[in-house]
N, C-alpha and C positions, 0 to 999 in steps of 0.2 A: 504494500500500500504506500510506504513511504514513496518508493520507485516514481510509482504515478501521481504522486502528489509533489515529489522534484520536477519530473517530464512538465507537467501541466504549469508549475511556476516559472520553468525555462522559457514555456509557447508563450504564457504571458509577457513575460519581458520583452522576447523577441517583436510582440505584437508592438508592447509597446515603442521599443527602440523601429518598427516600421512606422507608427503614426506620426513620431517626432520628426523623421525623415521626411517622410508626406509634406506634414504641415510648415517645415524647412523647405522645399520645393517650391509649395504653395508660395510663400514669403517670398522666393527669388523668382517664382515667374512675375510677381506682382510688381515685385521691384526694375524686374527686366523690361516688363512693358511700358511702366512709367516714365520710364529713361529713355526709352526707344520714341515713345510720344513726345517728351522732353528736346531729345535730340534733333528730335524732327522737324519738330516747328519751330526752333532755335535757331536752327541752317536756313528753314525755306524763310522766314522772316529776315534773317540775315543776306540771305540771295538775293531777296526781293528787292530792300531798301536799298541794296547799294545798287543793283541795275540800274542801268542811264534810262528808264522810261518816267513818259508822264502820273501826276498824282493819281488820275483816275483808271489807267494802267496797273498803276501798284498797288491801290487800291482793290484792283480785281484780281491782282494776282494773289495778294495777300489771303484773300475770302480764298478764291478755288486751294491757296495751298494750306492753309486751315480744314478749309472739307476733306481734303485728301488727307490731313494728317489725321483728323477723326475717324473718317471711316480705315486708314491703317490699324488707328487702336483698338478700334471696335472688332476688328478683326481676330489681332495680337491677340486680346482680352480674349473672346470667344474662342479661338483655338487653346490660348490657356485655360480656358474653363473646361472645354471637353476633355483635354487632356485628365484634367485633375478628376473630372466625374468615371472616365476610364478606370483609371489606377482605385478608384473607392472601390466601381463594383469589384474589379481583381482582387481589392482587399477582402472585399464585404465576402465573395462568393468560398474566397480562399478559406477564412474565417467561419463559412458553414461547413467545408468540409472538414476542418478543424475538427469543429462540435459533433458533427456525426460520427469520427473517427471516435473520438473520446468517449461516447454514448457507444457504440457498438463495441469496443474493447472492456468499456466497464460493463457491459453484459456479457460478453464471454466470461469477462472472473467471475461474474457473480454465477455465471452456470458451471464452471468449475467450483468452485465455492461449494456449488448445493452438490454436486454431484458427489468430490469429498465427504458432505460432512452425512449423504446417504450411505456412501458407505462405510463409514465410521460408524455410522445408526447401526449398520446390518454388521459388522464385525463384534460390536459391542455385543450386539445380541446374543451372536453365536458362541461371542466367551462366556456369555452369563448361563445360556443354556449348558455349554460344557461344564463348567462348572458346579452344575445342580445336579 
């Protein structure tokens, strides 16, 4: 019992040390798109203003390369968020096979268990009948 009671606190850790991982992932894609958005619109605003065109030129250019940079992150964003909803089910899915494995190995013991202590019932017996 001990055995399965170390196994099961090792899965747990490991579970744990993947959620930390995860949730560190999460954190760096969040921080990589912000920056990517950041960088983005830093250059094309910096492009823009210094181009030799007129006000209302750079005015236009400024709008189209803001929309472009939004729909980039919206993008960014949305490919990081499928990403991370993938890797959950993988978690999620991985984590029921887990629990099944664990539920069907603790009813094997528990059917070894019984099946022992039946026949420990029926040896008892038979030494108390020889005995008499």
């Amino acid at each position: 019992m001990g055995g399965e009671h170390n196994e099961l606190t090792k899965e747990n850790d490991r579970k744990k040390q993947k959620a930390k991982a995860m949730k560190a992932k999460k954190e760096t894609a969040k921080k990589i798109a912000a920056g990517a958005a950041a960088g983005t619109a830093i250059g094309a605003i910096a492009g823009v203003l210094f181009a030799p065109k007129k006000g209302k030129e750079t005015r236009e250019d400024i709008a189209n390369k803001a929309k472009e940079t939004s729909e980039n992150v919206k993008k960014t964003v949305k490919d990081s968020v499928e990403s991370v909803k993938e890797k959950k089910d993988q978690i999620e899915n991985k984590v029921k096979d887990v629990i099944e494995d664990v539920k069907y190995r603790r009813k094997e013991k528990n059917d070894e268990v019984a099946i022992t202590i039946d026949i420990d019932k029926k040896d008892i017996k038979e030494d108390t009948k020889e005995e008499v």
